[in-house]
DRENPA-3360 file (N, C-alpha, C; in nm, 2 decimals, always signed):
BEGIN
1 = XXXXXXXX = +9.41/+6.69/+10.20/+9.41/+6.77/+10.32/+9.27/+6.79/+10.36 ~ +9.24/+6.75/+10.50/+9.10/+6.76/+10.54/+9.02/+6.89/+10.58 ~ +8.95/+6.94/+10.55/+8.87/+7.11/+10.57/+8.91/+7.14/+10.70 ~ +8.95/+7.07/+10.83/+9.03/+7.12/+10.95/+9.16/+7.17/+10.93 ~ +9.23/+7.08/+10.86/+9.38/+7.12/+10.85/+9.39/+7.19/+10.73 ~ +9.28/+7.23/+10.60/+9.33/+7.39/+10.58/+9.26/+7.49/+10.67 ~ +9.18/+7.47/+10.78/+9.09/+7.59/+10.83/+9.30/+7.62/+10.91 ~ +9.31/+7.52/+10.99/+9.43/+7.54/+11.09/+9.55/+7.59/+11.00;
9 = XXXXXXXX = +9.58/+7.56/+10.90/+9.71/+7.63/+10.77/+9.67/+7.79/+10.78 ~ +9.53/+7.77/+10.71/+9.51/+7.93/+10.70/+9.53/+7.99/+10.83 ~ +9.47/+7.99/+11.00/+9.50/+8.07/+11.05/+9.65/+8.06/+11.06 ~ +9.71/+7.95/+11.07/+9.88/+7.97/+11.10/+9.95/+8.08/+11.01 ~ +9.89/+8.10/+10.91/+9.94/+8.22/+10.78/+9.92/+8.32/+10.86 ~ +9.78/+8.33/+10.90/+9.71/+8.46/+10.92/+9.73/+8.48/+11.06 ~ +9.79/+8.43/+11.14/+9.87/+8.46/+11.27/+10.04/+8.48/+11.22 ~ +10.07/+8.44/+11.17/+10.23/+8.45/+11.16/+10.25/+8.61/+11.05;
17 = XXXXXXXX = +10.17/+8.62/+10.97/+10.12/+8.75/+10.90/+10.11/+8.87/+11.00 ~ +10.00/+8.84/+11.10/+10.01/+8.94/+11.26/+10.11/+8.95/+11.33 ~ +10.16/+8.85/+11.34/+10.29/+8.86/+11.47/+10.40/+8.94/+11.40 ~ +10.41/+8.89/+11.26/+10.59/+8.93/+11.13/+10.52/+9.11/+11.16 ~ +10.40/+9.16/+11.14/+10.36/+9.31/+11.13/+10.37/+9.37/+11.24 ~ +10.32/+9.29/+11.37/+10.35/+9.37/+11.49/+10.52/+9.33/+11.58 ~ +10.63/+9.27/+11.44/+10.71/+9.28/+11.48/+10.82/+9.39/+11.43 ~ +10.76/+9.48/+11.33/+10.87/+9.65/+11.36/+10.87/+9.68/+11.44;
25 = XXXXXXXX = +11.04/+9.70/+11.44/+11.12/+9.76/+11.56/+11.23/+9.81/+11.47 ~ +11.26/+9.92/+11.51/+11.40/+9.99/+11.45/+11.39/+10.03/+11.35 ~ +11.50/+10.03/+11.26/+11.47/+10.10/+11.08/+11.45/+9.98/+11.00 ~ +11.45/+9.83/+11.07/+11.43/+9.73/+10.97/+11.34/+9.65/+11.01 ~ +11.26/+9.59/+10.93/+11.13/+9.47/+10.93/+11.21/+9.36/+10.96 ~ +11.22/+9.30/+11.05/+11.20/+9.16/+11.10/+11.09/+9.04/+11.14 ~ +11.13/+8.96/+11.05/+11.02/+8.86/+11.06/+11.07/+8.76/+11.24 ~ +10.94/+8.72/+11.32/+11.02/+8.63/+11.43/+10.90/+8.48/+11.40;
33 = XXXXXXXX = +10.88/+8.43/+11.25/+10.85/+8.35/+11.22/+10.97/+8.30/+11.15 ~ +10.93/+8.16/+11.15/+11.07/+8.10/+11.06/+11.03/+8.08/+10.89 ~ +11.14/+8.10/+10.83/+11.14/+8.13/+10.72/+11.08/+8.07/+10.64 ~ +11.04/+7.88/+10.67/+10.98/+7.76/+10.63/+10.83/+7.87/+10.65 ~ +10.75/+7.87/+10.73/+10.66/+7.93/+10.74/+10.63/+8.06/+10.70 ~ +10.72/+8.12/+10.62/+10.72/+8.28/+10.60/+10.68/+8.23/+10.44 ~ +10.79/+8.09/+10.41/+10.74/+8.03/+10.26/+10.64/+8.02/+10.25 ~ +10.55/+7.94/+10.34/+10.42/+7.89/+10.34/+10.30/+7.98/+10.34;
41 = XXXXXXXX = +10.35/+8.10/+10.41/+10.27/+8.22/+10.40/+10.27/+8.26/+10.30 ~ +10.39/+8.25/+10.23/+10.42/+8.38/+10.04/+10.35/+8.29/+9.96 ~ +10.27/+8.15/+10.01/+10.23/+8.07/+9.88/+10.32/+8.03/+9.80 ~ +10.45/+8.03/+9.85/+10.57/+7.97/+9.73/+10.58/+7.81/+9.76 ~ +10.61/+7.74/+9.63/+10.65/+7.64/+9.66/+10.83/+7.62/+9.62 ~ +10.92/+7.55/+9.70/+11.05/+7.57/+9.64/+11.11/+7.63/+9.52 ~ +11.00/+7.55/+9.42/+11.07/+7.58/+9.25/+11.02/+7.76/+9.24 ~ +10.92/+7.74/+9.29/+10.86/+7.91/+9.34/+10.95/+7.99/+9.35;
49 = XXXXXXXX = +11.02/+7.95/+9.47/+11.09/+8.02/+9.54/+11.19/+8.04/+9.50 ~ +11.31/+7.93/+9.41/+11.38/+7.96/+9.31/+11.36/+8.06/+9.17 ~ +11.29/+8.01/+9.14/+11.23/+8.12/+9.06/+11.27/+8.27/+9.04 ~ +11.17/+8.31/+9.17/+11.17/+8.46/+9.25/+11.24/+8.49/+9.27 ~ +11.34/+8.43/+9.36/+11.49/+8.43/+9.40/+11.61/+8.39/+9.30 ~ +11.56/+8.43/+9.21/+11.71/+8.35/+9.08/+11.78/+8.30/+9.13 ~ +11.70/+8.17/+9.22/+11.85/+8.09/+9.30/+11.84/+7.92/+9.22 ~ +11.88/+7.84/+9.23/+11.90/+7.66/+9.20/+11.73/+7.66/+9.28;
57 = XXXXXXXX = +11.71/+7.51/+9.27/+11.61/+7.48/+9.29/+11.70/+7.39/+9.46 ~ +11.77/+7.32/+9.43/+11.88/+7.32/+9.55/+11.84/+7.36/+9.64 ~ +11.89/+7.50/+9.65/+11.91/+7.64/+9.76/+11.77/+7.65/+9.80 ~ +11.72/+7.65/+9.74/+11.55/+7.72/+9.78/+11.48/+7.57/+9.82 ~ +11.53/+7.43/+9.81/+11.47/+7.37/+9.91/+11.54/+7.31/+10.05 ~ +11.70/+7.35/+10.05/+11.78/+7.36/+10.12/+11.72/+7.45/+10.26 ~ +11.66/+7.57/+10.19/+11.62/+7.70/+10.28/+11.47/+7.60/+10.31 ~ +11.42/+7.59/+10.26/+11.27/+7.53/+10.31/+11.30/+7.44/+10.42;
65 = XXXXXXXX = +11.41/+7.31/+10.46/+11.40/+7.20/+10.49/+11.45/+7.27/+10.62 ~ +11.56/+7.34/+10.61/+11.65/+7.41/+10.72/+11.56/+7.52/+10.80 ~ +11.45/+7.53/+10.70/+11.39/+7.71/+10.78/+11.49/+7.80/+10.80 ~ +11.59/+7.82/+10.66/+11.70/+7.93/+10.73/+11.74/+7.95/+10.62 ~ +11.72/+8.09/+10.56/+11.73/+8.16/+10.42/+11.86/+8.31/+10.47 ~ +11.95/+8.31/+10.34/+12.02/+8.46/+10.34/+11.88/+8.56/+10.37 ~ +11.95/+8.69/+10.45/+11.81/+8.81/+10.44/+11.82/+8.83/+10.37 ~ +11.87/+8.85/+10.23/+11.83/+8.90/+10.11/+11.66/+8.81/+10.09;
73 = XXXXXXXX = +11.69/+8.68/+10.09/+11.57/+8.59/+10.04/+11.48/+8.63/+10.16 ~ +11.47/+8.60/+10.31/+11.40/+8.65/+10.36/+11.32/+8.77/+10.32 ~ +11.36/+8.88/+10.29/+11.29/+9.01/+10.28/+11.26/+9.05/+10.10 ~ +11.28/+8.91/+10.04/+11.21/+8.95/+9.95/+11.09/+8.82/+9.99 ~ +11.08/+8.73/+10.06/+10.97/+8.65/+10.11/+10.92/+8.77/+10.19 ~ +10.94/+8.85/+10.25/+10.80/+8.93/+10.36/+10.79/+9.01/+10.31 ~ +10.84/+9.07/+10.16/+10.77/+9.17/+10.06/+10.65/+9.08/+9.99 ~ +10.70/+8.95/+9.96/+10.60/+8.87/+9.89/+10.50/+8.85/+9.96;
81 = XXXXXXXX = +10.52/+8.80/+10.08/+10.42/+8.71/+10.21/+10.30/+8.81/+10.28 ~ +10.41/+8.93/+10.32/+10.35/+9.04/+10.39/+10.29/+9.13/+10.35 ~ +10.34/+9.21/+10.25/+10.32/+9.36/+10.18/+10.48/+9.41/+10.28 ~ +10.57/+9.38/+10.30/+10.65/+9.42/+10.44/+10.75/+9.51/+10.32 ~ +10.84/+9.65/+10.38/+10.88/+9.72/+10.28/+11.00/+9.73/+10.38 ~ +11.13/+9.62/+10.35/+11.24/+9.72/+10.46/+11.36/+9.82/+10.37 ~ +11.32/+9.94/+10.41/+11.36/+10.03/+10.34/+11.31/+10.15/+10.45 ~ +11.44/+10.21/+10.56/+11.46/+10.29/+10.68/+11.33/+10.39/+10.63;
89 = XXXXXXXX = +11.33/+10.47/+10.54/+11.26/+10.59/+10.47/+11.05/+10.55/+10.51 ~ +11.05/+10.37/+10.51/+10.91/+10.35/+10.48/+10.88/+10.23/+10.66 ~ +10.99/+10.31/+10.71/+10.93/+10.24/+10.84/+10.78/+10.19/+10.86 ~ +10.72/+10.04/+10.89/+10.64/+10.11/+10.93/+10.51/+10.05/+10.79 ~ +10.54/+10.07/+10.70/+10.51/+10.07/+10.61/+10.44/+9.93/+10.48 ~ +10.33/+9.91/+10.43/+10.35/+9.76/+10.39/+10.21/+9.76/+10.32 ~ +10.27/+9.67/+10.20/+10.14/+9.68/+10.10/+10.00/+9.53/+10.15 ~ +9.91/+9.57/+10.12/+9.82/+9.49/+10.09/+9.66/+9.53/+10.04;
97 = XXXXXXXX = +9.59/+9.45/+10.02/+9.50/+9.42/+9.88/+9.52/+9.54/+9.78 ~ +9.67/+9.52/+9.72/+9.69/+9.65/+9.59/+9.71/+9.75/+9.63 ~ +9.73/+9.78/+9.81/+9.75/+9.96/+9.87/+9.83/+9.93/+9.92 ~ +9.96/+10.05/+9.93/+10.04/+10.11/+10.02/+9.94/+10.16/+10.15 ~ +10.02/+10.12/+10.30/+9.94/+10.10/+10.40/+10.03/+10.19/+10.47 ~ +10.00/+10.31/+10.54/+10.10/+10.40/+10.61/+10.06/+10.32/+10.77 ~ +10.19/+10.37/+10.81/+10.20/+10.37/+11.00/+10.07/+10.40/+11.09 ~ +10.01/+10.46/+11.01/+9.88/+10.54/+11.06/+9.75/+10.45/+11.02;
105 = XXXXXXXX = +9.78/+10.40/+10.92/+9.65/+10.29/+10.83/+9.57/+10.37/+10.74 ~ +9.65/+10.44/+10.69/+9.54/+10.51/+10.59/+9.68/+10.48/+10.45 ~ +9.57/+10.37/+10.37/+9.59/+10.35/+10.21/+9.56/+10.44/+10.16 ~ +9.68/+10.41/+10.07/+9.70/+10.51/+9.93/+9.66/+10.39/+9.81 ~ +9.59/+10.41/+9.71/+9.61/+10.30/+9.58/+9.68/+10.37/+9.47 ~ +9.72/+10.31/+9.37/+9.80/+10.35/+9.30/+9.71/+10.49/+9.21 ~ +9.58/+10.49/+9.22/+9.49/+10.57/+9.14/+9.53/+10.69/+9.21 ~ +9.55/+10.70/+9.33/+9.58/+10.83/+9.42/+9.69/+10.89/+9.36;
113 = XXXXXXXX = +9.80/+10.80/+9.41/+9.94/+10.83/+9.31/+9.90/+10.91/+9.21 ~ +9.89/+10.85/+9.10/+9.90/+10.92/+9.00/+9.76/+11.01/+8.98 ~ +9.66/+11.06/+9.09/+9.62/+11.18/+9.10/+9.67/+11.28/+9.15 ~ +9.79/+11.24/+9.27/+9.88/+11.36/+9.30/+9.94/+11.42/+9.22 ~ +10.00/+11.33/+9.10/+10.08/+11.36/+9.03/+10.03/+11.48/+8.96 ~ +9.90/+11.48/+8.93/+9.84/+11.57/+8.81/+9.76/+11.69/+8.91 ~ +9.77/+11.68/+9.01/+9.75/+11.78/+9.16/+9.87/+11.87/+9.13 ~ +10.01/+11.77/+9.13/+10.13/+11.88/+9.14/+10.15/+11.94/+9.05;
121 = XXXXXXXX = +10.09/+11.93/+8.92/+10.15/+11.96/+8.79/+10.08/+12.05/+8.79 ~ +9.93/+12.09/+8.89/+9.79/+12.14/+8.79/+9.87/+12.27/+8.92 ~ +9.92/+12.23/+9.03/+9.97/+12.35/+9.11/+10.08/+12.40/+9.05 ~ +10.15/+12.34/+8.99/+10.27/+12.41/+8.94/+10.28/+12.52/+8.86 ~ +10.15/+12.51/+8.74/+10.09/+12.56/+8.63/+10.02/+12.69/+8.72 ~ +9.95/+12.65/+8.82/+9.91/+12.79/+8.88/+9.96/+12.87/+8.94 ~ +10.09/+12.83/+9.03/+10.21/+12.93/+9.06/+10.23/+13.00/+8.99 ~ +10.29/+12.94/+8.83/+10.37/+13.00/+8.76/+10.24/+13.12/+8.71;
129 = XXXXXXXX = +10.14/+13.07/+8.64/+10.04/+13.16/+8.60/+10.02/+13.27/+8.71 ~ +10.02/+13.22/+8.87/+9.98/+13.35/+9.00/+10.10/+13.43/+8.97 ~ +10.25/+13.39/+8.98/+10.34/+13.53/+8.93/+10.31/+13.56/+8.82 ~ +10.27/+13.57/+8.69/+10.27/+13.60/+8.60/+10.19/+13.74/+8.63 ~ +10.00/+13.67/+8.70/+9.95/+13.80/+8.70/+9.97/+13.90/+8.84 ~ +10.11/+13.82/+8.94/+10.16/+13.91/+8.99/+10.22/+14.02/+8.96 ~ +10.29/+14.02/+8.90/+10.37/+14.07/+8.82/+10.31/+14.19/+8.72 ~ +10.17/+14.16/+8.64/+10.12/+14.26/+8.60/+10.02/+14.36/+8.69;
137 = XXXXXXXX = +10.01/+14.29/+8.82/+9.96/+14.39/+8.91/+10.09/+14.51/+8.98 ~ +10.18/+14.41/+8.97/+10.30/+14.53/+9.04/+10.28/+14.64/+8.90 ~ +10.31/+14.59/+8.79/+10.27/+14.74/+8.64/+10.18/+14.77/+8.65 ~ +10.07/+14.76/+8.73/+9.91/+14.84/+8.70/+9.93/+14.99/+8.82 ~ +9.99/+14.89/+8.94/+10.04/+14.97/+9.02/+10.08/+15.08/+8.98 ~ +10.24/+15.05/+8.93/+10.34/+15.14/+8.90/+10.25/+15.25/+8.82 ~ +10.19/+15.20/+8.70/+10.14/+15.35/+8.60/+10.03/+15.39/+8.67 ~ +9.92/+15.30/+8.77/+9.82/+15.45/+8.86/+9.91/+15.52/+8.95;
145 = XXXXXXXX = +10.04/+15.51/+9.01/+10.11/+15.59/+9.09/+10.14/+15.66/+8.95 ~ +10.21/+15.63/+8.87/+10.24/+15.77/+8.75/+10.17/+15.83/+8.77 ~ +10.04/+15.80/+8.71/+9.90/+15.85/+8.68/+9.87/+15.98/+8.78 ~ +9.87/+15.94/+8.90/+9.83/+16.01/+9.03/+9.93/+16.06/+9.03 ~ +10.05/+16.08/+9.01/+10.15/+16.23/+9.04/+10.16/+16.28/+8.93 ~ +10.10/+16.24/+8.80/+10.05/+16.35/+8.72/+9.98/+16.44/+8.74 ~ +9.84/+16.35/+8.74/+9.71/+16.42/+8.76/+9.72/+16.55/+8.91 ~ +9.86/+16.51/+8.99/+9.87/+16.59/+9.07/+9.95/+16.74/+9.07;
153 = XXXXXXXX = +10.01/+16.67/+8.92/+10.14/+16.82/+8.91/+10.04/+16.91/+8.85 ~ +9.96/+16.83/+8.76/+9.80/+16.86/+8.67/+9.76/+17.02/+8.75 ~ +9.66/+16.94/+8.91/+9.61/+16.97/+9.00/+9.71/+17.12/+9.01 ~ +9.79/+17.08/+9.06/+9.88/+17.19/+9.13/+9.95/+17.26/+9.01 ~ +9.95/+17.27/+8.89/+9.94/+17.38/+8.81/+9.85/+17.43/+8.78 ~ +9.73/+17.40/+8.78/+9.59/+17.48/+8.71/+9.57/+17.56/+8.85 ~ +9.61/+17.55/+8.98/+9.60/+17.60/+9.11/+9.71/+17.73/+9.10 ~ +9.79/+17.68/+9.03/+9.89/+17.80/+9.04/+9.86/+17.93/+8.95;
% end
């Protein structure tokens, strides 16, 4: 392969990669590349693709030759190819270099994750601890109110 025809492979990835992303629409990721090329994007080679797909080696060059795969195999090629997530809940949504990439474009990496995690635990712990010394302020309350209608029956008998 001559240094032209991988410069031209690569962009054909890295345009069909753009077009598959700015093709959500609705609650599901649709690729409007053909599937032969969605291969060629995930870096799979047939046996690859069998593989991945716990399908024959058959089927997965059947799908290559045809450019025409079940969606199941499609959308696990534009989870592989893309970062693409079709799952209604993550509209929108699609991993790349190691990040979860929101609608908005702000990555999350997995380090975040599990910094929330120890965020929600370290809040949870403080809840419970804030009622706790909630709780002893409502009793500190309660006995200065004693206190004060003592000190006041106090008052009002030494007056009498």
């Amino acid at each position: 392969m001559t240094n032209r025809s991988k410069k031209a492979a690569k962009k054909t990835r890295k345009n069909a990669a753009i077009r598959a992303r700015q093709a959500i629409n609705g609650s599901v990721f649709r690729i409007q590349t053909p599937p032969g090329s969605l291969r060629r994007s995930a870096g799979l080679f047939p046996d690859q693709l069998a593989s991945l797909s716990y399908s024959s080696l058959r089927s997965a060059q059947r799908w290559t030759r045809e450019k025409k795969a079940p969606k199941s195999i499609e959308a696990l090629l534009q989870f592989r190819a893309l970062g693409a997530i079709e799952d209604p809940a993550f509209k929108g949504w699609f991993f790349s270099k190691g990040q979860l990439v929101a609608p908005n474009g702000v990555s999350v990496t997995p380090g975040l994750i599990e910094g929330l995690t120890l965020v929600h635990q370290q809040n949870r712990w403080q809840r419970l601890r804030m009622a706790e010394l909630e709780a002893k302020i409502r009793r500190l309350d309660e006995a200065v109110d004693h206190w004060r209608q003592k000190s006041g029956q106090i008052a009002a008998a030494n007056e009498g």
